[in-house]
N, C-alpha and C positions, 0 to 999 in steps of 0.2 A: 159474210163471215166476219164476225167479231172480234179481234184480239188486242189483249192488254198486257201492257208491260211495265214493270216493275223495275225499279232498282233501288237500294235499300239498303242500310248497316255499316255504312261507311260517311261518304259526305254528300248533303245534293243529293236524295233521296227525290224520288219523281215515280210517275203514272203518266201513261200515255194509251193511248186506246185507237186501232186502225179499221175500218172498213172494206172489206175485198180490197187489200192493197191502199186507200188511201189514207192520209195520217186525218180522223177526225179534231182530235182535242190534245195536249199534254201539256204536262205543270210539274214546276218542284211544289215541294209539299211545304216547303219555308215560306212559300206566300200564303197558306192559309194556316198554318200554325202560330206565324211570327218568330218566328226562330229558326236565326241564320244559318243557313248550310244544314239542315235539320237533317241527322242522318235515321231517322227512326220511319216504320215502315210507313206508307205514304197515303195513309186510310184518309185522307179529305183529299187529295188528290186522286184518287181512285174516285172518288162517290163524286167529286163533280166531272173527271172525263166520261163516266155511267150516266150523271145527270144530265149531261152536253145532249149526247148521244140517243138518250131517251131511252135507255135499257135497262136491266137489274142485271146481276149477276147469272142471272140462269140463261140469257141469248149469248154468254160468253162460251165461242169456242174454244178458244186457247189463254190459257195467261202464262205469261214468260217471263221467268226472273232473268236477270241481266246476264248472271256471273254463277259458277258452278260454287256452291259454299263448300262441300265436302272437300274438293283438290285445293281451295282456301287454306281450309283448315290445316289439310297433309302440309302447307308450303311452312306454315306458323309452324305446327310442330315437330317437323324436321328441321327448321331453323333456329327452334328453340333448343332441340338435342344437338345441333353442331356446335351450340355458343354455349352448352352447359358445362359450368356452373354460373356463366357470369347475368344470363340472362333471364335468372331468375323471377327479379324484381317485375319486372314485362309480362312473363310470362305467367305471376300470378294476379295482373292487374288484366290481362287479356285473358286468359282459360272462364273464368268464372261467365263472363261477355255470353262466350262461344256455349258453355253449359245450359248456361239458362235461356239462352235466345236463338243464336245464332245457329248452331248446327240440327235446329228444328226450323228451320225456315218455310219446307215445305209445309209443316203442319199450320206455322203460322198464317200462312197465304190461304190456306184453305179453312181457317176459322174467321179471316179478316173477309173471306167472300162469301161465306157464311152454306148453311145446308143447301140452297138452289142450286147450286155453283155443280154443273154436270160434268165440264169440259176436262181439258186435259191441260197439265201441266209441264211446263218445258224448260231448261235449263243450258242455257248454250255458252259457250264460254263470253270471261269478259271482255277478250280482244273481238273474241266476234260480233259480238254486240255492237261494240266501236266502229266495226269496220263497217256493219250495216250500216250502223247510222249514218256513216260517210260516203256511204256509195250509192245507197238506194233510193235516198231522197234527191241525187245530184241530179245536174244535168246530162249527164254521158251515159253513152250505152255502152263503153269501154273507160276504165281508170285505172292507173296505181290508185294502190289504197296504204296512207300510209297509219301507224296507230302506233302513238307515245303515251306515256304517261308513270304515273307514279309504278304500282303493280296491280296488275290482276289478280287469278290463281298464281301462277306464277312468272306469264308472259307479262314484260316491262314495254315490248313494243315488236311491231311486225309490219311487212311489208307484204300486200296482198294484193291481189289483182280481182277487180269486177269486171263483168261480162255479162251484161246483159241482165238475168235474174239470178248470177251466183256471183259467188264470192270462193276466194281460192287464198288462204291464206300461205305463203309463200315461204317465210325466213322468219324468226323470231330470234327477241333477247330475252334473257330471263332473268332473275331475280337471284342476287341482292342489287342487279350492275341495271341500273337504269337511270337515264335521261332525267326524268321526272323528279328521281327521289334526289338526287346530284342536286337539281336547282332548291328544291324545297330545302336541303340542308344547308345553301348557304340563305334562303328564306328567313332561317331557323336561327342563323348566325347573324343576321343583321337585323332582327327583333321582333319581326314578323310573323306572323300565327302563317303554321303551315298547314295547304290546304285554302288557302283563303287571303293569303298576303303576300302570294307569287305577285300578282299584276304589280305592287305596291313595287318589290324589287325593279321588274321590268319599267314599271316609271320612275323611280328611280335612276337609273342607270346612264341617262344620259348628261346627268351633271357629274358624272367621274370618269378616271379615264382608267383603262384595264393594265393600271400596273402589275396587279396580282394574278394575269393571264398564266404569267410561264411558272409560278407557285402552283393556280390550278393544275397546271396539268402533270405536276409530281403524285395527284390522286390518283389519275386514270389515264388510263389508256387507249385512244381511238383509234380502232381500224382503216381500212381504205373502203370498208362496205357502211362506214359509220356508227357500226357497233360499239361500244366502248367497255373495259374491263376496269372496275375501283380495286381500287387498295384502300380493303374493307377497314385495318386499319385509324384510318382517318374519321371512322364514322362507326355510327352507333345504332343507328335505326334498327338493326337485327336482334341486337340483345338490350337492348337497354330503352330508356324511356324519352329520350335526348333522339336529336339527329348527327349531334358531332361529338367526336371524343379528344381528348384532351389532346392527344396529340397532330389533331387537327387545328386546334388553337394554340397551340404552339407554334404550327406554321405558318397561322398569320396573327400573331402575335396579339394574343388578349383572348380572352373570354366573350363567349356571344354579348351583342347590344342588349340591355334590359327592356324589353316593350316600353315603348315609351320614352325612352330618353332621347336626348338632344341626338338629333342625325349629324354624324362627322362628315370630313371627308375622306373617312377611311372604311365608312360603310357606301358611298357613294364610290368608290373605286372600284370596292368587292361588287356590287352592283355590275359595273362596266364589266368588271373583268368576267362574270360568270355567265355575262348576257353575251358578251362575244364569244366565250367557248361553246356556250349553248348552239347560241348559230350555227357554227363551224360544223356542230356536229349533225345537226337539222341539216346543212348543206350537204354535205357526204352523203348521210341516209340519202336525201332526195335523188341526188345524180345514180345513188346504185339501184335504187327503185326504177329511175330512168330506164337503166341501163338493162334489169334483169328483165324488166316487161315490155322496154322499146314502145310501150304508151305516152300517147301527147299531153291526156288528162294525169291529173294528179286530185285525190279527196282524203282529205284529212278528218283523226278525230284524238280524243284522247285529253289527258288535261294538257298535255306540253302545246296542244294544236292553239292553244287560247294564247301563246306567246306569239302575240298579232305582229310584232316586229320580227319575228324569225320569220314567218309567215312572208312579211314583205320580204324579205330575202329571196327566199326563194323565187318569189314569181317575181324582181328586180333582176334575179342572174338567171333567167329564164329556162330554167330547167326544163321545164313543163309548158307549153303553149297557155293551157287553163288549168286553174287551181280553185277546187272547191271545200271551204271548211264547215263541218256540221257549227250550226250556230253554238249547239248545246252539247260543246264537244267534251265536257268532262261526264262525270258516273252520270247525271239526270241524263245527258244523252243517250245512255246505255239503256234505258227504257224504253225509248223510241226507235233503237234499232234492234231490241230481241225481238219484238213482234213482228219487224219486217224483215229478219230473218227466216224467222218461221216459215212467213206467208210467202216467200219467194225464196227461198236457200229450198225447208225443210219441204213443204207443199208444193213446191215447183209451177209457182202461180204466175202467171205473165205479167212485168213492170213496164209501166209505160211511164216514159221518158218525157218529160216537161222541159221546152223549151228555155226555160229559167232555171226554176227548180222545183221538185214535189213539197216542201217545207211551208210555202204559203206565207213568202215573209216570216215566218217563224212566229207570228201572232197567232197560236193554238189554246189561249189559255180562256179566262170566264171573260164577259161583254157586260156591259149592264145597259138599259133603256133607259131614256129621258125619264122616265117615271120614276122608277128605281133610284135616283141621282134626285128628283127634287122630292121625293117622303123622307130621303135619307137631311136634304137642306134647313127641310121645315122642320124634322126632328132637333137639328143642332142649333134651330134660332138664326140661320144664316142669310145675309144680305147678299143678292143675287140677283143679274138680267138673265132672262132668258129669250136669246138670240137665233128665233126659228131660221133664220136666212145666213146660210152658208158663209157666204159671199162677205158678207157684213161681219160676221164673227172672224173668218180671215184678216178681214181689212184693219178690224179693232186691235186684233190680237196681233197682227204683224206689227203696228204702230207703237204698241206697246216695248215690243222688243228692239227695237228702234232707238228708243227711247232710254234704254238701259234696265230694262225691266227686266224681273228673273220670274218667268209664266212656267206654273205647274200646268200639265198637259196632258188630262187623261183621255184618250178617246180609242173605242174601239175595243179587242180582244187584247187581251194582256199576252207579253213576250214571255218565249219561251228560251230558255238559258240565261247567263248571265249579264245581258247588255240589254236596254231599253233602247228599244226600235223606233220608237216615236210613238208608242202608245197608253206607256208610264212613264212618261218624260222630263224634266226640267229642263228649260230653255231657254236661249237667253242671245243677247248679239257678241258674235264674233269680234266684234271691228272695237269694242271696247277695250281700253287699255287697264280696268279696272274688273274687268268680271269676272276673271278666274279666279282671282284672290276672296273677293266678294262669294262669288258661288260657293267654294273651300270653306270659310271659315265660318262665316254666317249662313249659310244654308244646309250644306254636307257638313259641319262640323269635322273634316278630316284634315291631314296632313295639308298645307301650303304648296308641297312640290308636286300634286297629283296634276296630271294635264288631264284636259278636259277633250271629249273627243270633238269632230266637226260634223255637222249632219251637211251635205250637200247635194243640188239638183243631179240626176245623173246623167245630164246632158250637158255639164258644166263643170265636171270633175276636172279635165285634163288642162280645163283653163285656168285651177290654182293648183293642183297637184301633177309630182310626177306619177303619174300611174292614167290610165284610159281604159279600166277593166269595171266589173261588177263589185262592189263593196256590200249589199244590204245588210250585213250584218256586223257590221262595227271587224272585221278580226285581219284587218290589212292595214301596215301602216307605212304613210309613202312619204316622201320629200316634198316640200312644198317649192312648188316653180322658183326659181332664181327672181324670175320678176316681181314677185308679191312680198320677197324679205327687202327688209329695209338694213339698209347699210349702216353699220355701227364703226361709232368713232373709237381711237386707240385705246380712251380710259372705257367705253361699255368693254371693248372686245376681253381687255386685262379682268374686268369685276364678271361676266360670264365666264371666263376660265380661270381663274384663280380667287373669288371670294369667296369664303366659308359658310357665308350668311346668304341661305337660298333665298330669303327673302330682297335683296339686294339683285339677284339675279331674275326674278321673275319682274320685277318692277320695271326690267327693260324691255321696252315691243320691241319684235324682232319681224314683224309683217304686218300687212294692211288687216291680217285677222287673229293679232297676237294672244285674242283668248283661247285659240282652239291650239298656236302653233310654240309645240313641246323648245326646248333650252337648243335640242340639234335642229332646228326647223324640220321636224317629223311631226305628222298627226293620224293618230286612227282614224282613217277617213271611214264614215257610214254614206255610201251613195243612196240616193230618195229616187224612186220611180214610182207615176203614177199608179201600176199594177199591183205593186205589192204594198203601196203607203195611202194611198186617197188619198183622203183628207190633210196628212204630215205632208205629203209630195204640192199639196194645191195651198199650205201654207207658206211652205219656201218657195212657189212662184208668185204669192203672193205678196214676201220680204224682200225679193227681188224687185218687184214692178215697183216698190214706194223705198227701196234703197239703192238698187245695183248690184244687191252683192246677192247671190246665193249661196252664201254660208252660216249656219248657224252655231251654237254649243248646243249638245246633245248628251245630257249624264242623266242618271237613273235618277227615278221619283223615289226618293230615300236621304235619313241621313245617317251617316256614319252608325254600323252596328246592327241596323234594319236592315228586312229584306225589299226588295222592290213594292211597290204600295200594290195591293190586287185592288181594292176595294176602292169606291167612294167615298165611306166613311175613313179611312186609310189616308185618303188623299188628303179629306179635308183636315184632319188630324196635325198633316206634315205642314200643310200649309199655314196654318190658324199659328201654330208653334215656333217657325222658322221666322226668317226674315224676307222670305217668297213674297210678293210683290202681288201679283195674281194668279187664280186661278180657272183655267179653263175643265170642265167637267162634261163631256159632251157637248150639248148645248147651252151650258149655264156659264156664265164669267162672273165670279167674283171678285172684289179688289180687295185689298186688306184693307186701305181707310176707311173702307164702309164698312166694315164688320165689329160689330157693340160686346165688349164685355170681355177683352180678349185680358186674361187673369196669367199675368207675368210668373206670378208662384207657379204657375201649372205650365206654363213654355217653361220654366227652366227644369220641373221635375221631367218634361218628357225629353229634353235635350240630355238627360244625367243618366237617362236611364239606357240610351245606345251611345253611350260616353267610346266603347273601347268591343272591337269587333275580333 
């Protein structure tokens, strides 16, 4: 049995496609568009999880849109009649959307899979999407299922319980009072694209400290079940085109940051301050999910689930024995869980429970072969070894990084969600006192303050971090051991809490692997096991055997503005352009010295062109 899942019209747009229960393929469609967070429907992503698969549209039994569009719709224009007349403006920048597109979805789905297309069509809600994707592919045959996020229809979030092959959604919040949309408005207020510049807050946040906590919490209200109630008020997102209103900026005094301008430290407070309310309220939800399901597991999804430090929280104050979060826990994740609703909710089809987890490392997306990689070499004129021995490519490519090198790192199926797994990589050494700055500015072209995550063995986690759990997917962030920080004198300790110039404060190591370890010694730990990584896992035991350290940096093959690189030619593109050092392509390694012809005019047109995301 065949089915495909969709999700579509919003941000993070994707296709996923499952087998009798197993997930074969899934992708956001931003990696073969080239356009980020591409919310339009997800036609090259469909036609390569079909291509994967080796099917056409007519072996599809079921296709599953994520999210019901029509109770969508009711949520907008009851929202638009309770805010009318003010939410005018919105509401004729949104209606026209929904006329000509949107509240024909169905039809759309069924002219994008064209006349063969027998099967049936399905529409389950968007929480429940979420919560599949949370549950189904974990490892437990019992979970809390929790599910945040911005809004669905018109659930904001829900606590559910899995059991086996169903799902039972439990408790719900609803709309306009959500978690999700909370963080994004002060996203919105400290200059960051919402949707897409939450992490950016969240990295942020540990260079300020939460003066503005007891201001937030004049918006809303938190229960003792975690739910919370806003004083609408404060915000604008209902009727208007903005997420904050004016009297929201009155209470913390100024106007939103202009994208782009100089970071204060009064965006770095708002920062602190919104990332600790957020917790607080992630902690509540959890203990009352706890508490109403008396389950040890806990599975996450939803966009709030990608706030990987709230994340640590919870599994630090141990609510939950084990905590599993979908990799691809925003909307593209909601493609991958309507289908395996379907097939196990709707169809009542037997799930079998994977040791680890059914996600497969979360590398679902296109592969390419040695072949494919050197027509594409020889097309672009490129100076390249090709290094059929394993063993030797490791040994090369460890040394390099060693060395202070920053190695592009394609190998394998490309990652699915928003974090590179080790398969679209940029890589580089930890133990450097100069790489994250270097990585930032000359590779990623982004912000100075972004931390960088750490890829580590996963038999060697617990010996630099605090945490001895499963990481594979970049969305846990833990303390790094007492032992590995290095102890700062009175004048670092004064220029780490009180200089204005983040640049000043990054410049001080604050451990034996100060590129990976964030301003509060926190890192998004990604653990590497041989199972789910090969080759990435037989890397890091090979930067281990010729350093001692099994730790590396691990950030997306991309820069600033891009989406993660799918392709070869992608890759080589990023590379040839940056100030990337080497490149590993499967079995080919390139160096930049050796590469002829490299035309400065054209690295700075393609650096200008993802200037700003």
């Amino acid at each position: 049995m065949n089915i495909l899942g969709i999700s579509a019209y919003y941000h993070d747009s994707a296709a996923a496609l499952i087998r009798d229960g197993v997930i074969i393929a899934a992708a956001q469609e931003e990696r073969f568009s080239r356009v980020k967070h591409d919310p339009c429907f997800p036609a090259l992503a469909m036609k390569f999880c079909l291509d994967f698969c080796g099917i056409s549209t007519s072996e599809l039994d079921y296709v599953v849109f994520y999210e019901k569009p029509m109770q969508k719709f009711d949520r907008l224009l009851d929202t638009y009649i309770s805010f009318a007349p003010a939410g005018f403006s919105s509401f004729a920048k949104a209606i026209p959307q929904w006329l000509k597109q949107k509240m024909f979805i169905r039809r759309e789905i069924l002219k994008q899979l064209g006349k063969d297309f027998h099967g049936k069509l399905v529409f389950p809600s968007h929480h429940e999407s979420h919560a599949a994707s949370a549950f189904f592919p974990s490892p437990f045959e019992q979970a809390a299922i929790l599910t945040l996020d911005g809004v669905g229809e018109w659930t904001t979030a829900s606590i559910g319980l899995g059991n086996g092959n169903h799902i039972e959604l439990l408790k719900e919040m609803t709309f306009p009072h959500s978690v999700g949309l909370l963080y994004s408005a002060f996203t919105y207020y400290a200059g960051f694209k919402v949707n897409s510049g939450e992490y950016k807050l969240m990295g942020l946040a540990p260079y300020g400290k939460p003066v503005y906590a007891d201001r937030i919490m004049q918006l809303l209200s938190i229960h003792d079940d975690g739910s919370i109630r806003l004083d609408m008020s404060y915000f604008n997102y209902c009727q208007g085109l903005t997420m904050t209103s004016k009297k929201f900026h009155r209470l913390f005094g100024g106007p939103p940051r202009k994208p782009e301008a100089k970071l204060s430290q009064r965006e770095m407070d708002i920062a602190s301050s919104i990332q600790q309310v957020t917790e607080e309220i992630m902690l509540k939800i959890a203990r009352f999910a706890r508490k109403i399901t008396g389950l040890p597991n806990l599975c996450l999804a939803g966009g709030v689930a990608l706030n990987c430090v709230g994340n640590g929280r919870i599994v630090r104050e141990k609510i939950f024995d084990n905590v599993w979060v979908q990799p691809a826990a925003g909307d593209a994740g909601g493609a991958l869980g309507a289908p395996l609703f379907v097939y196990h909710q709707l169809l009542e089809r037997k799930r079998q429970v994977m040791a680890e987890d059914s996600q497969q490392g979360s590398l679902l997306g296109p592969e390419y072969t040695d072949a494919q990689i050197k027509t594409m070499l020889e097309t672009r004129g490129a100076t390249y070894d090709y290094i059929a021995d394993e063993a030797e490519l490791l040994k090369q490519t460890a040394a390099m990084i060693a060395s202070e090198k920053v190695i592009g790192w394609f190998n394998g199926r490309m990652e699915f969600g928003p974090r590179a797994l080790g398969a679209r990589s940029i890589i580089g050494d930890a133990r450097s006192t100069r790489m994250q700055t270097a990585m930032n500015l000359k590779i990623k072209y982004r912000e100075s303050f972004r931390p960088f995550a750490p890829c580590v063995l996963r038999e060697e986690v617990q010996n630099y971090f605090q945490y001895n759990g499963d990481s594979p997917y970049m969305l846990i962030v833990a303390p790094l051991l007492e032992s590995r920080r290095i102890s700062l004198t009175p004048e670092q300790r004064k220029i780490m809490t009180d200089d204005p110039n983040l640049m000043q404060r990054l410049n001080i190591p604050r451990s034996e692997v100060p590129a990976i370890t964030h301003i509060d010694y926190s890192a998004r730990v990604q653990t590497v096991d041989e199972g789910r990584h090969g080759r990435f896992y037989r890397l890091l035991k090979e930067f281990k055997q010729q350093t001692g350290c099994p730790v590396i940096i691990n950030t997306s093959f991309n820069i600033r503005g891009e989406p993660i690189v799918n392709t070869p030619d992608e890759a080589f593109n990023c590379f040839i352009n940056t100030d990337m050092d080497v490149l590993v392509l499967g079995n080919y390694m390139l160096r930049k010295e050796a590469q002829s012809g490299i035309d400065e005019a054209e690295r700075r047109k393609y650096r200008n062109t993802f200037k700003l995301d």
